[in-house]
C-alpha positions as CSV (number, residue, x, y, z in Angstrom):
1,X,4.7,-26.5,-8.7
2,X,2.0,-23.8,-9.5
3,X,2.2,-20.4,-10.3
4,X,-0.4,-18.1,-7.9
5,X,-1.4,-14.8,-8.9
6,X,-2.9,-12.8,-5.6
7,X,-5.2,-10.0,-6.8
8,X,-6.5,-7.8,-4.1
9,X,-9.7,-6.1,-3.8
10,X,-10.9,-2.3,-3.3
11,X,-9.4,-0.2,-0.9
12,X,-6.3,-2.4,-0.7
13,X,-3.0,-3.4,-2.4
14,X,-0.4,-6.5,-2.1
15,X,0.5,-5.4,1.5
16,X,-3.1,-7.6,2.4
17,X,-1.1,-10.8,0.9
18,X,2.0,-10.7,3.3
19,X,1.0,-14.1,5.5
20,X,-0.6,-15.9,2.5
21,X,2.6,-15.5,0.1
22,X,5.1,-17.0,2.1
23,X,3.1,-20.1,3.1
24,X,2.5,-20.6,-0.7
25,X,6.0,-20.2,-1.1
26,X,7.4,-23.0,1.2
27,X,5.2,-25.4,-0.3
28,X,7.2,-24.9,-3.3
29,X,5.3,-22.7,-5.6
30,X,5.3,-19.1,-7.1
31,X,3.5,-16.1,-6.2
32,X,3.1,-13.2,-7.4
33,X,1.0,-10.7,-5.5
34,X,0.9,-7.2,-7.2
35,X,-0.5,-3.6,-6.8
36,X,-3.3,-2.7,-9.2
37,X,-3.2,0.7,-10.7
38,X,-3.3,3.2,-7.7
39,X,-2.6,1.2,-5.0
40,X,0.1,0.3,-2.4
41,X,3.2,1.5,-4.1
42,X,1.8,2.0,-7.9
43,X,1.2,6.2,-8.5
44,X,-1.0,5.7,-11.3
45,X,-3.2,8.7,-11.2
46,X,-6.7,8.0,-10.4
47,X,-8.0,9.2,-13.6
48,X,-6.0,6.2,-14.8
49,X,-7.3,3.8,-12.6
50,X,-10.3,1.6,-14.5
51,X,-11.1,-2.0,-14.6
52,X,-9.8,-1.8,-18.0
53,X,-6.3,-1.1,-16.3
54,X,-6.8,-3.3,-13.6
55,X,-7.2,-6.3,-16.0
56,X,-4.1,-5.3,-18.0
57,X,-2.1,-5.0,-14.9
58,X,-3.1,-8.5,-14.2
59,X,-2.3,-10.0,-17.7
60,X,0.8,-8.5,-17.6
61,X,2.0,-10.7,-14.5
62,X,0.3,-13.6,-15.8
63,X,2.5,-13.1,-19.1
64,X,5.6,-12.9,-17.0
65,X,4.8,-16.4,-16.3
66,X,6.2,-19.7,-18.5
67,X,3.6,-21.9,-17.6
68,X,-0.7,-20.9,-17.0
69,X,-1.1,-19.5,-14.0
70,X,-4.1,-19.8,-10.9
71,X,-5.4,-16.4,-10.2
72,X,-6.8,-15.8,-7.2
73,X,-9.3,-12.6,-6.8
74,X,-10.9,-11.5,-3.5
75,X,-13.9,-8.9,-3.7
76,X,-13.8,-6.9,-6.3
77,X,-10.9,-8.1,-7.5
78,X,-13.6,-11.0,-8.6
79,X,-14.2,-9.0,-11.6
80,X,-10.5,-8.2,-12.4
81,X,-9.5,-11.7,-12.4
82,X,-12.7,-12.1,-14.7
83,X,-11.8,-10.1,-17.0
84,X,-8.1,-11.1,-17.1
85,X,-9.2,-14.5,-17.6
86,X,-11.0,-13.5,-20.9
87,X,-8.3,-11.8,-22.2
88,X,-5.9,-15.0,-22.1
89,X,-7.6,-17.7,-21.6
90,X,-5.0,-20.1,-22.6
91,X,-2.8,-18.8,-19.2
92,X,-4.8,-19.6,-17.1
93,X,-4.7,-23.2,-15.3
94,X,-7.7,-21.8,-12.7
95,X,-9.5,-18.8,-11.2
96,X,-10.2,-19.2,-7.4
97,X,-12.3,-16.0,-6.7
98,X,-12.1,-15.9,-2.9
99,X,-15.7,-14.0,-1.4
100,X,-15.6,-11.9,-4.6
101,X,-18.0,-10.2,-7.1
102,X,-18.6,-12.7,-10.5
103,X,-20.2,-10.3,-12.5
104,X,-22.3,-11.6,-15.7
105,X,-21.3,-10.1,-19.1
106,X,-22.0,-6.9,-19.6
107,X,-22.9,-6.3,-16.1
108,X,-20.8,-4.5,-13.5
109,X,-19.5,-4.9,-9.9
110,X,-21.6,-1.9,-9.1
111,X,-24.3,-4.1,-10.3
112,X,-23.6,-6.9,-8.1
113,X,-23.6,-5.0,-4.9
114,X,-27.5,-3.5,-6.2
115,X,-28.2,-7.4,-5.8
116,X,-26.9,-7.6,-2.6
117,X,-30.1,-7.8,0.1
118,X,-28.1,-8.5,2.9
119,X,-25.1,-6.1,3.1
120,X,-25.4,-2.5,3.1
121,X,-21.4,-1.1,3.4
122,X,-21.5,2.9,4.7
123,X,-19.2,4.9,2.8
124,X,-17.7,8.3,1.9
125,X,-18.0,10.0,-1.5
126,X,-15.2,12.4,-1.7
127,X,-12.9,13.5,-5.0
128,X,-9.4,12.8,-5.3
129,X,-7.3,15.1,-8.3
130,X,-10.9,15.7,-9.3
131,X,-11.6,11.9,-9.9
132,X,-14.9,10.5,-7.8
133,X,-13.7,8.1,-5.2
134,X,-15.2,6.2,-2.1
135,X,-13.9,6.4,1.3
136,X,-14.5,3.8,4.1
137,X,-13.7,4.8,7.8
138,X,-12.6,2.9,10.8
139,X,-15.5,1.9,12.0
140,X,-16.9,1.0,8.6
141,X,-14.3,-1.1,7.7
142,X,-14.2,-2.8,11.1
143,X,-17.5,-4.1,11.0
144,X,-17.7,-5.4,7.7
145,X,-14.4,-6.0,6.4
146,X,-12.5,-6.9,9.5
147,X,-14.9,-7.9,12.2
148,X,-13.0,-11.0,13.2
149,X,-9.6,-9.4,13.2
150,X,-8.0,-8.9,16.3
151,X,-7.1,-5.9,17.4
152,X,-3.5,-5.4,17.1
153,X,-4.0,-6.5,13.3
154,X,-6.7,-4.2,12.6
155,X,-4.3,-0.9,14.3
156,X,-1.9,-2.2,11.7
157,X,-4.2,-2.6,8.9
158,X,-6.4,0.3,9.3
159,X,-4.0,2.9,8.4
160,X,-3.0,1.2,5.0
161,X,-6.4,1.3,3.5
162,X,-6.9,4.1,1.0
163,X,-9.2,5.6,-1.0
164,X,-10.7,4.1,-4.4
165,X,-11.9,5.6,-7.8
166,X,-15.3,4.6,-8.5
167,X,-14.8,4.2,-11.9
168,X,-14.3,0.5,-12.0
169,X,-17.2,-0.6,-10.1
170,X,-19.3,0.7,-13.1
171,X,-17.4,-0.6,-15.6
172,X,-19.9,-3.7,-17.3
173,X,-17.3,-6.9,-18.3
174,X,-16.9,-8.2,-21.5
175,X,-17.0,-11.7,-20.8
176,X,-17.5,-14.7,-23.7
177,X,-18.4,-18.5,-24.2
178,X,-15.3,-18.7,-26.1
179,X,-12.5,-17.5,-23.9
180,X,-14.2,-16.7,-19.9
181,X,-16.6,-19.5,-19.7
182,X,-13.4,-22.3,-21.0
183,X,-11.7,-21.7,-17.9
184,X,-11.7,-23.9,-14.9
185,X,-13.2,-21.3,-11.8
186,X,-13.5,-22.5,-8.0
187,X,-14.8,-20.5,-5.0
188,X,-14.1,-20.1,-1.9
189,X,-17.6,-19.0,0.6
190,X,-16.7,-16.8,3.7
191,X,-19.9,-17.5,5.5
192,X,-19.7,-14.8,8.3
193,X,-18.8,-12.0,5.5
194,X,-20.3,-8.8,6.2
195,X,-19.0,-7.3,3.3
196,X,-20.5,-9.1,0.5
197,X,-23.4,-11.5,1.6
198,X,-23.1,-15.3,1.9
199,X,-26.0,-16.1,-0.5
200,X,-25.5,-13.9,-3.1
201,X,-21.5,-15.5,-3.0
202,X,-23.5,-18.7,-3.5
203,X,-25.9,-17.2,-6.5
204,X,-22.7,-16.0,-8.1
205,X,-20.9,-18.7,-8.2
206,X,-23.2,-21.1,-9.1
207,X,-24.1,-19.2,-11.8
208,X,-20.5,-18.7,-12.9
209,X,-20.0,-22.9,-12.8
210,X,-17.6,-22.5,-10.2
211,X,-16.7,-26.2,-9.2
212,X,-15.6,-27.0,-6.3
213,X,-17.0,-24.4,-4.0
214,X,-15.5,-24.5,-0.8
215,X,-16.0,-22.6,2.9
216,X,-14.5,-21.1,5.4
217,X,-15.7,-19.8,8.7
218,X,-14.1,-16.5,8.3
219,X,-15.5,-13.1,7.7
220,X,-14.2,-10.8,4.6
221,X,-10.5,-10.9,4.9
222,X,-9.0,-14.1,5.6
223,X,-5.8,-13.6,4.2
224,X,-5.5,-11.4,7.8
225,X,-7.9,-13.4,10.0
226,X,-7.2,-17.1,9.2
227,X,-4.3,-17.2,6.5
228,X,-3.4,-20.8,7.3
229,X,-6.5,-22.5,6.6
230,X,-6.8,-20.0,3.4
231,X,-3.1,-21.5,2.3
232,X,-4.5,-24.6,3.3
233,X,-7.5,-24.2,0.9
234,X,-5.7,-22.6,-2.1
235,X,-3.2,-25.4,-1.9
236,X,-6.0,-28.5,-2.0
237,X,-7.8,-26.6,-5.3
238,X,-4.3,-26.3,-7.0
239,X,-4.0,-29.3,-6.5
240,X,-7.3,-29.8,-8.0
241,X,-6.4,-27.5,-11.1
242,X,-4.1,-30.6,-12.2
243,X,-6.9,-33.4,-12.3
């Protein structure tokens, strides 16, 4: 049995984890899937929300846990699970960072999408309780995050996006040799992404020493577009996280 943590990217919460969590379930393992600060059913206020608060969120559920967990982060949740893993390394049985940002130390995910050549995502700068946030409309979000949904999931989805602080895509990780680098890391490529682009997934995690890599045919957000071969992929590298 393994212990999956689901970590969810910007603009999101758990809700985006609802066909993936039972699947893991009935193969006779644990999941936890929780909302980061802000999100889905958590009121943080957005001045609280920070990838410093993100990343204690995390460790918190991975300390609920008796035996080391395999955290799973998708997008920018790449660099929450990073930084979660560097805080207890020893908890940790595997990252799987599924199409997600792998910052470098002291670099930021703000940084990564500079690097990004091939994806330009339109959004909305607004302020919410007088925090800077981004926005991302409809049509936005259908193109890059959601271009293979169909389109009764996309009128369900739509409406349960919300806005994000900016604040952690600025934030630069604090990421060591000693305690990030120990820690077994696997990705998983969505090669018709249009939110983050397929080679710079392949720079990042090359250069993170992800191993295996693995793809899938599937644009941003497979956990709504294909969640039966995602289960079917997070299964085979837990079972990998044994060997």
């Amino acid at each position: 049995m393994a212990n999956f943590v689901l970590v969810h990217g910007a603009y999101h919460a758990a809700w985006c984890w609802q066909r993936v969590v039972p699947v893991l379930e009935q193969a006779g393992h644990r999941v936890s899937a929780p909302d980061l600060p802000g999100h889905g059913d958590d009121k943080a206020p957005p001045a609280d929300v920070t990838m410093s608060s993100y990343a204690g969120r995390v460790a918190e559920v991975v300390a609920g846990f008796e035996a080391p967990v395999i955290l799973v982060g998708h997008s920018m949740a790449g660099a929450v699970v990073a930084q979660a893993a560097e805080l207890m390394p020893d908890r940790i049985a595997q990252v799987i960072f599924l199409t997600a940002y792998i910052p470098a130390d002291g670099q930021s995910v703000a940084d990564m999408v500079r690097q990004d050549t091939n994806v330009r995502i339109p959004v909305t700068r607004l302020e919410h309780d007088g925090v800077p946030c981004l926005g991302i409309e409809p049509y936005a979000l259908g193109r890059h995050f959601y271009h293979d949904a169909n389109p009764e999931d996309f009128a369900w989805l739509k409406d349960k996006v919300q806005t994000q602080p900016i604040a952690p895509f600025g934030a630069a990780l604090n990421l060591s040799t000693e305690n990030f680098d120990r820690v077994k890391k696997a990705y998983i490529l969505c090669r018709d992404d249009r939110a983050i682009g397929f080679s710079l997934q392949r720079q990042m995690a090359a250069r993170c020493g992800c191993n295996p890599v693995v793809t899938m045919k599937s644009g941003h957000s497979p956990f709504i577009t294909a969640p039966n071969e995602l289960c079917q992929l997070l299964l085979g590298l837990a079972g990998d996280s044994d060997n």
